[in-house]
N, CA, C, O and CB atoms as a CASP TS submission, in Angstrom:
PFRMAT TS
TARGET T0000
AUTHOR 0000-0000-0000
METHOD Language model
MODEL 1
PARENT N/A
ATOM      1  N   UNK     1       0.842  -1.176   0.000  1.00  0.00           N
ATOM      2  CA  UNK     1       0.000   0.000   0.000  1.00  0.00           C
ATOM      3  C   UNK     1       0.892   1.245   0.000  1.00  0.00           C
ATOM      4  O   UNK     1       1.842   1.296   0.780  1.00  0.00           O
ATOM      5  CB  UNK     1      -0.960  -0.005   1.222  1.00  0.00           C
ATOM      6  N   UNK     2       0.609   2.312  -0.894  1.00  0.00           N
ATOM      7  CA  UNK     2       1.901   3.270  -1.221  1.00  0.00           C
ATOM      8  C   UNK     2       1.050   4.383   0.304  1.00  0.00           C
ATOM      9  O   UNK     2      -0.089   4.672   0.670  1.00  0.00           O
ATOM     10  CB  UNK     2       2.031   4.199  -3.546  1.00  0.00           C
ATOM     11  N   UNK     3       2.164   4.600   0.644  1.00  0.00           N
ATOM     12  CA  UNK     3       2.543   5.668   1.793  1.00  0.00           C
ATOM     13  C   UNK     3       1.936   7.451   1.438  1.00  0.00           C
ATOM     14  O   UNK     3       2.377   7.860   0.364  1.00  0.00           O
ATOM     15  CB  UNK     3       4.501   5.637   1.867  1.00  0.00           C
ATOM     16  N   UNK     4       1.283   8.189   1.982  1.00  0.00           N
ATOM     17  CA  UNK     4       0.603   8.895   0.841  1.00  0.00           C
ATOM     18  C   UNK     4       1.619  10.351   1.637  1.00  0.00           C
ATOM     19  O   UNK     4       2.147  10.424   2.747  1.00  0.00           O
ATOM     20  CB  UNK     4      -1.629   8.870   0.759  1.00  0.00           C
ATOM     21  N   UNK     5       1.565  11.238   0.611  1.00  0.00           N
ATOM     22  CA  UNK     5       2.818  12.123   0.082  1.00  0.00           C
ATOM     23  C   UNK     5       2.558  12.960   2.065  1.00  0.00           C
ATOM     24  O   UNK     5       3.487  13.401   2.741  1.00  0.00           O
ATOM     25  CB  UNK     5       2.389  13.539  -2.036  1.00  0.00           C
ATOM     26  N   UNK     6       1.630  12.936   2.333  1.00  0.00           N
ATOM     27  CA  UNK     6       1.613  13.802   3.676  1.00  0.00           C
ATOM     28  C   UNK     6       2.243  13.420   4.656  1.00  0.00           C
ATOM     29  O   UNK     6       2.531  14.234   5.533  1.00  0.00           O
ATOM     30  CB  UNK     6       0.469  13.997   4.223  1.00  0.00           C
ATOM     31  N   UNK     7       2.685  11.838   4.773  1.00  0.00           N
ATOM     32  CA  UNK     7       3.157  10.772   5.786  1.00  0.00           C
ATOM     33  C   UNK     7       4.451  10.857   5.750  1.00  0.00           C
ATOM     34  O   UNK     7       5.166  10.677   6.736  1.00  0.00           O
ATOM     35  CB  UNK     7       2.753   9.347   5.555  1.00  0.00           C
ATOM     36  N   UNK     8       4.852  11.135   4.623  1.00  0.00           N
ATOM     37  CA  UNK     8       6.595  10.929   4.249  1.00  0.00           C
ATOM     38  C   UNK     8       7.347  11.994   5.187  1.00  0.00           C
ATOM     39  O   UNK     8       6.870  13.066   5.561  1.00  0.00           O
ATOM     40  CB  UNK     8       7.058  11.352   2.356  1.00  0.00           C
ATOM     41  N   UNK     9       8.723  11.443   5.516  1.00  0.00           N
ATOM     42  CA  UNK     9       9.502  12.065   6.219  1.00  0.00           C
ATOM     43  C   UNK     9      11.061  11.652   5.506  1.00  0.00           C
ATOM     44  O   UNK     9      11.601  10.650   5.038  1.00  0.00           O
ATOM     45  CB  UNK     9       9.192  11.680   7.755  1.00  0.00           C
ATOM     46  N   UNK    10      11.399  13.128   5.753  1.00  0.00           N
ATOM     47  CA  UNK    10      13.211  12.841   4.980  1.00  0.00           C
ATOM     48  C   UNK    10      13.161  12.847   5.876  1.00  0.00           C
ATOM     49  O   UNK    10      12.344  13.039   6.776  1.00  0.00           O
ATOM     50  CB  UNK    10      14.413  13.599   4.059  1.00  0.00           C
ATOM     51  N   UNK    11      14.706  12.473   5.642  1.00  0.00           N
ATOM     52  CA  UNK    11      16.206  12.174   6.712  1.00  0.00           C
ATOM     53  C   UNK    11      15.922  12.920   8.023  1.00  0.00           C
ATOM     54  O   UNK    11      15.667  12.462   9.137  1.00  0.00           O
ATOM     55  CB  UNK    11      17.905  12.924   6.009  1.00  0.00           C
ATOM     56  N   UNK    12      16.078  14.728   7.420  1.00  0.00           N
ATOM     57  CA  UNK    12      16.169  15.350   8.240  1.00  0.00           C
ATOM     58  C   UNK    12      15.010  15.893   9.026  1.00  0.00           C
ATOM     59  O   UNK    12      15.151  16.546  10.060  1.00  0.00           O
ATOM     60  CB  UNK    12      16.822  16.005   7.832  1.00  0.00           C
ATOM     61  N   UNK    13      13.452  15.478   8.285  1.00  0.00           N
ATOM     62  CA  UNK    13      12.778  15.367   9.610  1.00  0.00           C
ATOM     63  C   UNK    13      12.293  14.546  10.619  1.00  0.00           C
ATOM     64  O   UNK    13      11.506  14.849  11.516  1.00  0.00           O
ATOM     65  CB  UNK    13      12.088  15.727   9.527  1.00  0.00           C
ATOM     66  N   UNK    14      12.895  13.352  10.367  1.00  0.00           N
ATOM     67  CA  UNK    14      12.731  12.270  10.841  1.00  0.00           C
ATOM     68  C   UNK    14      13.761  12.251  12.345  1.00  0.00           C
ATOM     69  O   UNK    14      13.375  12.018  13.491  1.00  0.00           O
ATOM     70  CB  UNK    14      13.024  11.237   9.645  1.00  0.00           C
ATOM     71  N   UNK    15      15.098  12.565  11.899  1.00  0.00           N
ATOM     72  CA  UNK    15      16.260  13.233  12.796  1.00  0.00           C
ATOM     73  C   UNK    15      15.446  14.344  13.898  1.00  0.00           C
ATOM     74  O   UNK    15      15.389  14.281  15.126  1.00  0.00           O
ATOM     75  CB  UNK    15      17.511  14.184  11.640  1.00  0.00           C
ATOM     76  N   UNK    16      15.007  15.103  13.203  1.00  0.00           N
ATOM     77  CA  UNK    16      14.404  16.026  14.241  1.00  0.00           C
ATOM     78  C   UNK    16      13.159  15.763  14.869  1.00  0.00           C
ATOM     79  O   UNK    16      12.883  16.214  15.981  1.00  0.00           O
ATOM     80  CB  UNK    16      14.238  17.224  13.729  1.00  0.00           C
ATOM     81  N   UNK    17      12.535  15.179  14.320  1.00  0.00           N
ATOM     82  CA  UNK    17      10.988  14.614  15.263  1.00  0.00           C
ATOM     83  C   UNK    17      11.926  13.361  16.306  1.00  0.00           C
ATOM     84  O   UNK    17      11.549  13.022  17.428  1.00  0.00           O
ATOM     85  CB  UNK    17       9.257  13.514  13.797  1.00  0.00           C
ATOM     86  N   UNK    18      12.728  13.019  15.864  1.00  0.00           N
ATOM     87  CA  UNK    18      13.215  11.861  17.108  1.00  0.00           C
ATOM     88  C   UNK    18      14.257  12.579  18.089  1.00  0.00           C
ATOM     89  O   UNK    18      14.632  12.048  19.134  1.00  0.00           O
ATOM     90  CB  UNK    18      14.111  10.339  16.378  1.00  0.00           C
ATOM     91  N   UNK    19      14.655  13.738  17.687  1.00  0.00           N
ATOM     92  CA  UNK    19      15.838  14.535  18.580  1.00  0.00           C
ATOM     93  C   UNK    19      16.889  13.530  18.225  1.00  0.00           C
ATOM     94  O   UNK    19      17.590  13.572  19.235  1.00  0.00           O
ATOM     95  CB  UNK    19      15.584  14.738  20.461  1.00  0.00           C
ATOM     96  N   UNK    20      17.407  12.704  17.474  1.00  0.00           N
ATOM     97  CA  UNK    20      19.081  11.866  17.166  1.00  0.00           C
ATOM     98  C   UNK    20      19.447  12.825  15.663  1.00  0.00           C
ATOM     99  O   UNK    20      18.829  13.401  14.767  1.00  0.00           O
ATOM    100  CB  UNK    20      18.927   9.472  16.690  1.00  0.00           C
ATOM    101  N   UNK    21      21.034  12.517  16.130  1.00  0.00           N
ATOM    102  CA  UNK    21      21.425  13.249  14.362  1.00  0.00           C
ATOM    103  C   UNK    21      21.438  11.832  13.707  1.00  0.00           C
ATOM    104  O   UNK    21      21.246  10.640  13.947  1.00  0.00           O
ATOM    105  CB  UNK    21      23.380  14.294  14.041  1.00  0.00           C
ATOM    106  N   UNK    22      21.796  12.745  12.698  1.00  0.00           N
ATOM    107  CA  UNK    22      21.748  11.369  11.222  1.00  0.00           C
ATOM    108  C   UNK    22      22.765  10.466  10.807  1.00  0.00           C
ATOM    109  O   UNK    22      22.760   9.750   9.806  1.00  0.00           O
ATOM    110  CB  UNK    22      21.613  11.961   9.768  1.00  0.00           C
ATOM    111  N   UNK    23      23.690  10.585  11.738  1.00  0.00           N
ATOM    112  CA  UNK    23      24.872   9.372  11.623  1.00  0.00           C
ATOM    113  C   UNK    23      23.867   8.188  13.077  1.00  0.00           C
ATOM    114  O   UNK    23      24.040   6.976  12.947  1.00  0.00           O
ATOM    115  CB  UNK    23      27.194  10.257  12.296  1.00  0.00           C
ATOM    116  N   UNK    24      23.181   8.543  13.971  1.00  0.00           N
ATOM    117  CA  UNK    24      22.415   7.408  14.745  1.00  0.00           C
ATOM    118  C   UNK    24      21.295   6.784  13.620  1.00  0.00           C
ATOM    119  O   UNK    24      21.305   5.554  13.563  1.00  0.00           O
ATOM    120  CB  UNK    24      21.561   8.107  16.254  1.00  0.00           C
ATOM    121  N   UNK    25      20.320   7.484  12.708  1.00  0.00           N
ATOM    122  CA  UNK    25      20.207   6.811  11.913  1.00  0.00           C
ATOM    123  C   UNK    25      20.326   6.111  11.396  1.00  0.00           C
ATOM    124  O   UNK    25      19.659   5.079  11.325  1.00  0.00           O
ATOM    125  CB  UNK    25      20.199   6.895  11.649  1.00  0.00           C
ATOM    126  N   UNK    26      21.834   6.636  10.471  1.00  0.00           N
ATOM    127  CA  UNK    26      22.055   5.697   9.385  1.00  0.00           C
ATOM    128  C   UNK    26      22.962   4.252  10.339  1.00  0.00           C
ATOM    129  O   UNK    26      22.935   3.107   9.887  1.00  0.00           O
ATOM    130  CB  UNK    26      23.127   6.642   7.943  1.00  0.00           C
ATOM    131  N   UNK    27      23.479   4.501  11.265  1.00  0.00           N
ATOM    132  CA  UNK    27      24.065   3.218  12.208  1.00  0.00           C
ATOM    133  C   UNK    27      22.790   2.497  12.682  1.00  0.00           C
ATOM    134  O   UNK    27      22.943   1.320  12.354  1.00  0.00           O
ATOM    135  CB  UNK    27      25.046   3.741  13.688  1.00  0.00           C
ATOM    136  N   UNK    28      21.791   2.624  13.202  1.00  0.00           N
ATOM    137  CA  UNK    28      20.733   1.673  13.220  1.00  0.00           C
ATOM    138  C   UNK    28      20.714   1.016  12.327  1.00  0.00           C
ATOM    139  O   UNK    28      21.241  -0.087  12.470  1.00  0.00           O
ATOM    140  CB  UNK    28      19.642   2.037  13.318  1.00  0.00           C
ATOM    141  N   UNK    29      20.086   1.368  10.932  1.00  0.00           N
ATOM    142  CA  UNK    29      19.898   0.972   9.772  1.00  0.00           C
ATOM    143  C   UNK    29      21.408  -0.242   9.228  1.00  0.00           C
ATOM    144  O   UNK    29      21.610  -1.321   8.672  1.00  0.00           O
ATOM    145  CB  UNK    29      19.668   2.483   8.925  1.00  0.00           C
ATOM    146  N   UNK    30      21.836   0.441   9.614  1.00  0.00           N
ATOM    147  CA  UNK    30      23.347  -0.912   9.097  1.00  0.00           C
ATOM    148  C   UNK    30      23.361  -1.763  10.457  1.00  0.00           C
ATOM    149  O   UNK    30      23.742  -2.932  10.410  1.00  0.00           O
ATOM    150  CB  UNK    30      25.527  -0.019   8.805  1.00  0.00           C
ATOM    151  N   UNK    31      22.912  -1.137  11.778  1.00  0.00           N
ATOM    152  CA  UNK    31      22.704  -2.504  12.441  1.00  0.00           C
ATOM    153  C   UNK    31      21.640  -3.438  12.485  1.00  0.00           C
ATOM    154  O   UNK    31      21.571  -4.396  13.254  1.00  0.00           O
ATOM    155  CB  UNK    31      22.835  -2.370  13.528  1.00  0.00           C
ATOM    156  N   UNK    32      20.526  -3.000  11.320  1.00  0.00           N
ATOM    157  CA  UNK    32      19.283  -3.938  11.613  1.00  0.00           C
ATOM    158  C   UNK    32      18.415  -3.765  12.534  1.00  0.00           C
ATOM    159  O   UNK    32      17.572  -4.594  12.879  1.00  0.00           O
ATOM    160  CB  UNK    32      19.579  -5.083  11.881  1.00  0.00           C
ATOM    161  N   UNK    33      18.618  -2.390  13.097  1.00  0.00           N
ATOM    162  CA  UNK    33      17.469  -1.987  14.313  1.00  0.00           C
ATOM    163  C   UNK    33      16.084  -1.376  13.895  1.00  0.00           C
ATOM    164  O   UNK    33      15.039  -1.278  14.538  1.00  0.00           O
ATOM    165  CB  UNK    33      18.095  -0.827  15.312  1.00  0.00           C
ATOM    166  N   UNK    34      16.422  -0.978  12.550  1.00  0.00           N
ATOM    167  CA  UNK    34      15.750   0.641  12.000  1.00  0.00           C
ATOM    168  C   UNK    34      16.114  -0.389  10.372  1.00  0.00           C
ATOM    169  O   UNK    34      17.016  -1.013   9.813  1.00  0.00           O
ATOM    170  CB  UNK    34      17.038   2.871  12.508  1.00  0.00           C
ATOM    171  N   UNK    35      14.761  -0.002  10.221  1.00  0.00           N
ATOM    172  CA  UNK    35      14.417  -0.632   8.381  1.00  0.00           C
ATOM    173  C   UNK    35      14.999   0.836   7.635  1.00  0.00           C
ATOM    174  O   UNK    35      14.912   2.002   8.018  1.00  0.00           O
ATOM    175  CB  UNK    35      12.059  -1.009   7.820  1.00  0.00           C
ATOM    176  N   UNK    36      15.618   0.242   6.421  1.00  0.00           N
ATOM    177  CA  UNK    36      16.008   1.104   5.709  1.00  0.00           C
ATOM    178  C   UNK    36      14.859   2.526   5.004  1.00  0.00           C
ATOM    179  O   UNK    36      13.666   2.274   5.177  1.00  0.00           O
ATOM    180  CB  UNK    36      16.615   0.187   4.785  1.00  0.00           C
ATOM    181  N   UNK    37      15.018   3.269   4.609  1.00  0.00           N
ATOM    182  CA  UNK    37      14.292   4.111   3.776  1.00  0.00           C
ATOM    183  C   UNK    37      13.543   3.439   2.610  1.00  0.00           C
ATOM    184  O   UNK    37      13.945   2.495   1.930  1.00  0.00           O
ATOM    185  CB  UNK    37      15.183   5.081   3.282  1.00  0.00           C
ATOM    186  N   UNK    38      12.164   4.226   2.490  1.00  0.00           N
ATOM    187  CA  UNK    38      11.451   3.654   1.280  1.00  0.00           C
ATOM    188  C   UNK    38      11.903   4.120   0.077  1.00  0.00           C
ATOM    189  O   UNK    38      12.630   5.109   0.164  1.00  0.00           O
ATOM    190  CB  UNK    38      10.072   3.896   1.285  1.00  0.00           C
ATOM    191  N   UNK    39      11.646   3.621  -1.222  1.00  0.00           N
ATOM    192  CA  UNK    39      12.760   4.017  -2.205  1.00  0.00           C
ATOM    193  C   UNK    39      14.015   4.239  -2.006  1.00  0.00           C
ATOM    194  O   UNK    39      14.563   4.140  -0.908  1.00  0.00           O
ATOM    195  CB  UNK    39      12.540   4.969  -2.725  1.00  0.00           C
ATOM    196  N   UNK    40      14.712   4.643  -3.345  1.00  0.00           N
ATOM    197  CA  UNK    40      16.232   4.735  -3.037  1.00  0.00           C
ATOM    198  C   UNK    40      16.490   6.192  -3.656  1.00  0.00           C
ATOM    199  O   UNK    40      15.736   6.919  -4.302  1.00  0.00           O
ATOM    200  CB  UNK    40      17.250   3.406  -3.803  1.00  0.00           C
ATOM    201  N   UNK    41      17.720   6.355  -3.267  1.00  0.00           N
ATOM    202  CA  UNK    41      18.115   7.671  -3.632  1.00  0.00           C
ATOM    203  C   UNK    41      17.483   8.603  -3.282  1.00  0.00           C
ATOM    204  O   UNK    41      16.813   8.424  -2.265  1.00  0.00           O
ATOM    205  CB  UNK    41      18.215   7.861  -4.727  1.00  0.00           C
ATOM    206  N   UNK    42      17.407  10.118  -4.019  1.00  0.00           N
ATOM    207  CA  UNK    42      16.874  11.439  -3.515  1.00  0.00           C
ATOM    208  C   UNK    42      14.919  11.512  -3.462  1.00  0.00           C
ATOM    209  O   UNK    42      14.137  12.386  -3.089  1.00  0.00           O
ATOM    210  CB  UNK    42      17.611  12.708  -4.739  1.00  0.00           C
ATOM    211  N   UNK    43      14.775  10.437  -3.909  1.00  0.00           N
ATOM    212  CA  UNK    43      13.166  10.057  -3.896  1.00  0.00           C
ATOM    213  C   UNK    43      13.193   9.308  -2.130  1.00  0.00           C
ATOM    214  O   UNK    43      12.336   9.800  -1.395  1.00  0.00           O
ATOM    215  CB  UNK    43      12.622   8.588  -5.552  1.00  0.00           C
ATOM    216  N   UNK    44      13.722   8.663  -1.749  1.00  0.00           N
ATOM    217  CA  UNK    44      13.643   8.014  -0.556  1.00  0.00           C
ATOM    218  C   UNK    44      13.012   8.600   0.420  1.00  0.00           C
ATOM    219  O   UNK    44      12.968   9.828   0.342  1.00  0.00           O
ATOM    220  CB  UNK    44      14.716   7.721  -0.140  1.00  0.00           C
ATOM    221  N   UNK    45      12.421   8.020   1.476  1.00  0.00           N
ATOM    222  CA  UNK    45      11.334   8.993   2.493  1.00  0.00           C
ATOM    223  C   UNK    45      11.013   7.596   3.855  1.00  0.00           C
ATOM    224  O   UNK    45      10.938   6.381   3.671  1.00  0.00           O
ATOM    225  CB  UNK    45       9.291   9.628   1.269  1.00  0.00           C
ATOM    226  N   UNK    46      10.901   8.275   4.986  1.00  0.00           N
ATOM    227  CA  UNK    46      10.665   7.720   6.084  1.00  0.00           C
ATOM    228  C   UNK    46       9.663   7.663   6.226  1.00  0.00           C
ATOM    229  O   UNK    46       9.068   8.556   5.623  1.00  0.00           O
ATOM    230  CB  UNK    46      11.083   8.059   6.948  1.00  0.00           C
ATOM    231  N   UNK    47       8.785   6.730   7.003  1.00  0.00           N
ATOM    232  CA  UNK    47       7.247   6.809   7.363  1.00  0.00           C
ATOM    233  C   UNK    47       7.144   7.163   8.997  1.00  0.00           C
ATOM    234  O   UNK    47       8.067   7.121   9.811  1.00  0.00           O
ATOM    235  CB  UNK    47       6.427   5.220   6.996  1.00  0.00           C
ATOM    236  N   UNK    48       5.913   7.481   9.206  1.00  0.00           N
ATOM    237  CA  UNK    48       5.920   7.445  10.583  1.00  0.00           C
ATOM    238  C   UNK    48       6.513   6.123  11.884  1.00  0.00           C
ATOM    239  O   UNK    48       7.031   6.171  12.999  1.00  0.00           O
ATOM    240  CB  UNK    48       4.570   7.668  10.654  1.00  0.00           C
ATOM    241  N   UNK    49       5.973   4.826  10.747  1.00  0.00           N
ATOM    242  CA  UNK    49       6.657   3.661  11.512  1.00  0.00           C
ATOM    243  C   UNK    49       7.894   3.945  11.735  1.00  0.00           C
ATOM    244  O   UNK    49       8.305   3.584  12.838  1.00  0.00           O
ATOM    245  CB  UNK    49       6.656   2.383  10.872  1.00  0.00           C
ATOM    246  N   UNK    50       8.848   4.630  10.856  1.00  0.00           N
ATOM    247  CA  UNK    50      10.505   4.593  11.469  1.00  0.00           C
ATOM    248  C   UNK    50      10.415   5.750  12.417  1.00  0.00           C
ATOM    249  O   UNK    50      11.588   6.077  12.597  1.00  0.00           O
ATOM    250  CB  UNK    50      11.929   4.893  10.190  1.00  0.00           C
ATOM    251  N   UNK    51       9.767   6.413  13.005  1.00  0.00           N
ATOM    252  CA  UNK    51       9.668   7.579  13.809  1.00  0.00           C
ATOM    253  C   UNK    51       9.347   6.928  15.163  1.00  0.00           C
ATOM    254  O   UNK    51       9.922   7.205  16.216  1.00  0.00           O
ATOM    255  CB  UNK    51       8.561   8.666  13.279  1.00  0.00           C
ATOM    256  N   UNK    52       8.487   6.144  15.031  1.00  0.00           N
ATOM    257  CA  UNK    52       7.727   5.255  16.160  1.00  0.00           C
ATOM    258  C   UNK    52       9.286   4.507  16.585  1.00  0.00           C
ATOM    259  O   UNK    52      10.096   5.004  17.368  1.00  0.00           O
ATOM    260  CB  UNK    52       6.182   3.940  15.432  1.00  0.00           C
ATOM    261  N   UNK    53       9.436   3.309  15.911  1.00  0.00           N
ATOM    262  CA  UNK    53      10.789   3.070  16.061  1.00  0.00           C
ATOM    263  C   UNK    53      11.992   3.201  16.245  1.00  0.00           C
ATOM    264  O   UNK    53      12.802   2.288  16.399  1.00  0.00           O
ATOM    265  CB  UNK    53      10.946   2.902  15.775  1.00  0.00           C
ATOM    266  N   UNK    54      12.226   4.492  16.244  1.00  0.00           N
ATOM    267  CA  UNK    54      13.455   4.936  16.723  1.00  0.00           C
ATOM    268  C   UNK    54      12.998   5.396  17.617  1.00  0.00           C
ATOM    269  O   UNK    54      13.748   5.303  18.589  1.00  0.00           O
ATOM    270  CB  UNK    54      14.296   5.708  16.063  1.00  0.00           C
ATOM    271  N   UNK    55      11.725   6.078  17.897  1.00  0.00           N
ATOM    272  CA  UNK    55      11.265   6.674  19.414  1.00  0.00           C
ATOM    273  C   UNK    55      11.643   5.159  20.482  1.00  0.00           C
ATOM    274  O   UNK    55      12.563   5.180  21.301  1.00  0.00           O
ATOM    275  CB  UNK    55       9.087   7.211  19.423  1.00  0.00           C
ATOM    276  N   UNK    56      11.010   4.292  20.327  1.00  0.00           N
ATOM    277  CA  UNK    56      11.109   2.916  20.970  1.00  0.00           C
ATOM    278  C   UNK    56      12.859   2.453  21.246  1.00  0.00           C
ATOM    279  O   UNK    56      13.300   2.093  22.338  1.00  0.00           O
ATOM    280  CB  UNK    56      10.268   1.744  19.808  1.00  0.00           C
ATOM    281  N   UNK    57      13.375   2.531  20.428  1.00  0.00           N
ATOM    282  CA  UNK    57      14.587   2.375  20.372  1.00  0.00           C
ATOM    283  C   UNK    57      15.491   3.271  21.462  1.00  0.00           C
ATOM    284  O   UNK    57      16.448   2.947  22.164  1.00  0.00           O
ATOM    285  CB  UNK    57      14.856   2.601  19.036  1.00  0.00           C
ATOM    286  N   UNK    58      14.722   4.627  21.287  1.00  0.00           N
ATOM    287  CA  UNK    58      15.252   5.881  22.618  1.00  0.00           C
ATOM    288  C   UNK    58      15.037   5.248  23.790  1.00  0.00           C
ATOM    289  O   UNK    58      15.846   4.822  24.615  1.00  0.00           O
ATOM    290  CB  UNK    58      14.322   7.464  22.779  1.00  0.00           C
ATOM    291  N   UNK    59      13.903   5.232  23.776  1.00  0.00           N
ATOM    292  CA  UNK    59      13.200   4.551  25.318  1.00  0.00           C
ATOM    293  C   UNK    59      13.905   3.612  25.975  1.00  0.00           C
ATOM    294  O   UNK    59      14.348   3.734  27.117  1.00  0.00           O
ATOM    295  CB  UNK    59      11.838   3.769  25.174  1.00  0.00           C
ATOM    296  N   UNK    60      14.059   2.314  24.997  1.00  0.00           N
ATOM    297  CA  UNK    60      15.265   1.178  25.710  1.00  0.00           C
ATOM    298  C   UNK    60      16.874   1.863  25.870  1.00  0.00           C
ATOM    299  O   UNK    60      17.679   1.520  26.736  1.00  0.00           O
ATOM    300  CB  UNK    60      15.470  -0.394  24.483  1.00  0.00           C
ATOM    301  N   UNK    61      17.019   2.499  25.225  1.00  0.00           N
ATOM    302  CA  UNK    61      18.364   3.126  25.541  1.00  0.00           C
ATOM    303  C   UNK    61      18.533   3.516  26.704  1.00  0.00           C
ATOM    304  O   UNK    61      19.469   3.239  27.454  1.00  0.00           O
ATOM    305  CB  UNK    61      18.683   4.151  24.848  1.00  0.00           C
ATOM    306  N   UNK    62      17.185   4.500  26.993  1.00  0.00           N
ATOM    307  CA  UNK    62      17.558   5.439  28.200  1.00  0.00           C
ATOM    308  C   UNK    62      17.221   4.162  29.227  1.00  0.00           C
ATOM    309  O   UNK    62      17.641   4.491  30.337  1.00  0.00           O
ATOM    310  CB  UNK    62      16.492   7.122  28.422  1.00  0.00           C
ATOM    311  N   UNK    63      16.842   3.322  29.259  1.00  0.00           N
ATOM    312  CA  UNK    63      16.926   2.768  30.260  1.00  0.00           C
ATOM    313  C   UNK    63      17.588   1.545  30.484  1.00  0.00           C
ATOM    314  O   UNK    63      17.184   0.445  30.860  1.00  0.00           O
ATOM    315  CB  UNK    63      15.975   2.740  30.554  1.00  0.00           C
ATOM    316  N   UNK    64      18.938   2.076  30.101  1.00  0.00           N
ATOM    317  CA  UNK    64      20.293   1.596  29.880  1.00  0.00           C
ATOM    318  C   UNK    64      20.684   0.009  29.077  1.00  0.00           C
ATOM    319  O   UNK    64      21.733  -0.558  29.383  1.00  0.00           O
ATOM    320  CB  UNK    64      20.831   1.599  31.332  1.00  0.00           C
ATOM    321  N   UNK    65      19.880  -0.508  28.210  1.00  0.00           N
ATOM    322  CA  UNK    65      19.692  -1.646  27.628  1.00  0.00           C
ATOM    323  C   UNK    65      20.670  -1.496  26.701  1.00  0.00           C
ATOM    324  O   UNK    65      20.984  -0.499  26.050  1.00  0.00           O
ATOM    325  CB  UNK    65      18.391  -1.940  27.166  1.00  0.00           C
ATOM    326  N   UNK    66      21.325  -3.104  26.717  1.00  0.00           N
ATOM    327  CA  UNK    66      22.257  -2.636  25.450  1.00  0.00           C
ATOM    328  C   UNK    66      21.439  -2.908  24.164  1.00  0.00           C
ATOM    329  O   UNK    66      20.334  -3.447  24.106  1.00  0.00           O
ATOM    330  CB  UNK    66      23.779  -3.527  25.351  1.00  0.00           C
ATOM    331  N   UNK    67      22.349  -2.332  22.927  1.00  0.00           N
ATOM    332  CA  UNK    67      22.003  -2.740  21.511  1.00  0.00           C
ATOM    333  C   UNK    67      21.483  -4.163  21.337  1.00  0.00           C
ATOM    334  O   UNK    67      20.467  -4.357  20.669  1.00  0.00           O
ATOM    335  CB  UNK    67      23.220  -2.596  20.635  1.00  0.00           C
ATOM    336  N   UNK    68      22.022  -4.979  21.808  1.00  0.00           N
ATOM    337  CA  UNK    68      21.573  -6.225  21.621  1.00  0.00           C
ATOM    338  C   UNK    68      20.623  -7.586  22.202  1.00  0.00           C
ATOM    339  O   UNK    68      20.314  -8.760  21.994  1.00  0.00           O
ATOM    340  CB  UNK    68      22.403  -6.452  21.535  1.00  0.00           C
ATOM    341  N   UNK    69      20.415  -6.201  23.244  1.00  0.00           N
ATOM    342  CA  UNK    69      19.015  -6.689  24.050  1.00  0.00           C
ATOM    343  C   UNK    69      17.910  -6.053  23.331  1.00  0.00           C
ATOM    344  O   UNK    69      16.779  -6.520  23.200  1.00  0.00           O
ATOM    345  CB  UNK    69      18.912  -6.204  25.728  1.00  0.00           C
ATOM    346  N   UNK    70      18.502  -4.565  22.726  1.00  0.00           N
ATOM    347  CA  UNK    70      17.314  -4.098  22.270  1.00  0.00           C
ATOM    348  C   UNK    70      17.001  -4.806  20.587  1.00  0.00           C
ATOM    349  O   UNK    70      15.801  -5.009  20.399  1.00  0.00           O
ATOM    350  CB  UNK    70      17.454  -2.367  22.345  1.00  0.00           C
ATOM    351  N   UNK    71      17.706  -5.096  19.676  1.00  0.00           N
ATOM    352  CA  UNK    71      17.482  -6.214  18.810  1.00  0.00           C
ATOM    353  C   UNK    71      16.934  -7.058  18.997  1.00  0.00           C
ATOM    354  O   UNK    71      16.067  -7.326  18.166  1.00  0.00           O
ATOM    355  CB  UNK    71      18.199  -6.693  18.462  1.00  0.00           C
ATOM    356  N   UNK    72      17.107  -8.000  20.212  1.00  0.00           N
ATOM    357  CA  UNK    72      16.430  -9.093  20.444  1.00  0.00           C
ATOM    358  C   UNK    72      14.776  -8.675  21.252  1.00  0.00           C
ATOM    359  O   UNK    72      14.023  -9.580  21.614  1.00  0.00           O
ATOM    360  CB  UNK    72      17.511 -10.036  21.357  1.00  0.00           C
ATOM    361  N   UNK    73      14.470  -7.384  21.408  1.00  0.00           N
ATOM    362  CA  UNK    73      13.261  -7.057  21.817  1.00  0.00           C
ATOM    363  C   UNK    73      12.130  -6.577  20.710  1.00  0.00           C
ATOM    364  O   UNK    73      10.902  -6.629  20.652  1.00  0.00           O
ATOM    365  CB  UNK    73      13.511  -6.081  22.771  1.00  0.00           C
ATOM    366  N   UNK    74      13.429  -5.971  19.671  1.00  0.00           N
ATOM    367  CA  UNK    74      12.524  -5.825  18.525  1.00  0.00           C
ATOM    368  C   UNK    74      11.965  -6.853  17.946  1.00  0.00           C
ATOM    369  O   UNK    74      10.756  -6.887  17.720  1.00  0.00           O
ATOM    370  CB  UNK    74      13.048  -5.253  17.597  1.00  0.00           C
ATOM    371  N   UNK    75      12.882  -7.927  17.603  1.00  0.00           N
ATOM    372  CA  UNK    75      12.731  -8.877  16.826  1.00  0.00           C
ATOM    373  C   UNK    75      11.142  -9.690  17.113  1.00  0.00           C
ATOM    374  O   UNK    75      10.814 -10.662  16.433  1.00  0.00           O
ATOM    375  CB  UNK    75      14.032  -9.722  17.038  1.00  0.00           C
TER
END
């Protein structure tokens, strides 16, 4: 089901609705925490699900969990 143009989030507002910069991003994403971007290249766009998810991802952080507890919670 295509994502409709109001939902989409770049990089950089996605970064800022979660308060992380964009190197925590893109390191989720190469660790498998955080699904990659929809499309590729300069068309690419975040949905609210990766907003939700990295919010979730904050949450276990702050309450001192490592990376790989929090993988295995996503999963």
């Amino acid at each position: 089901m295509p994502v409709p143009v109001s939902e989409r989030l770049s990089l950089q507002e996605l970064t800022e609705a979660a308060g992380v910069p964009v190197r925590t991003v893109r390191y989720y994403i190469a660790e498998g925490l955080l699904p990659p971007p929809m499309g590729s290249g300069p068309a690419s766009f975040y949905t609210p699900n990766h907003l939700l998810r990295l919010r979730l991802i904050g949450r276990m952080k702050d309450a001192y969990l490592p990376l790989k507890e929090i993988r295995r919670r996503l999963e």
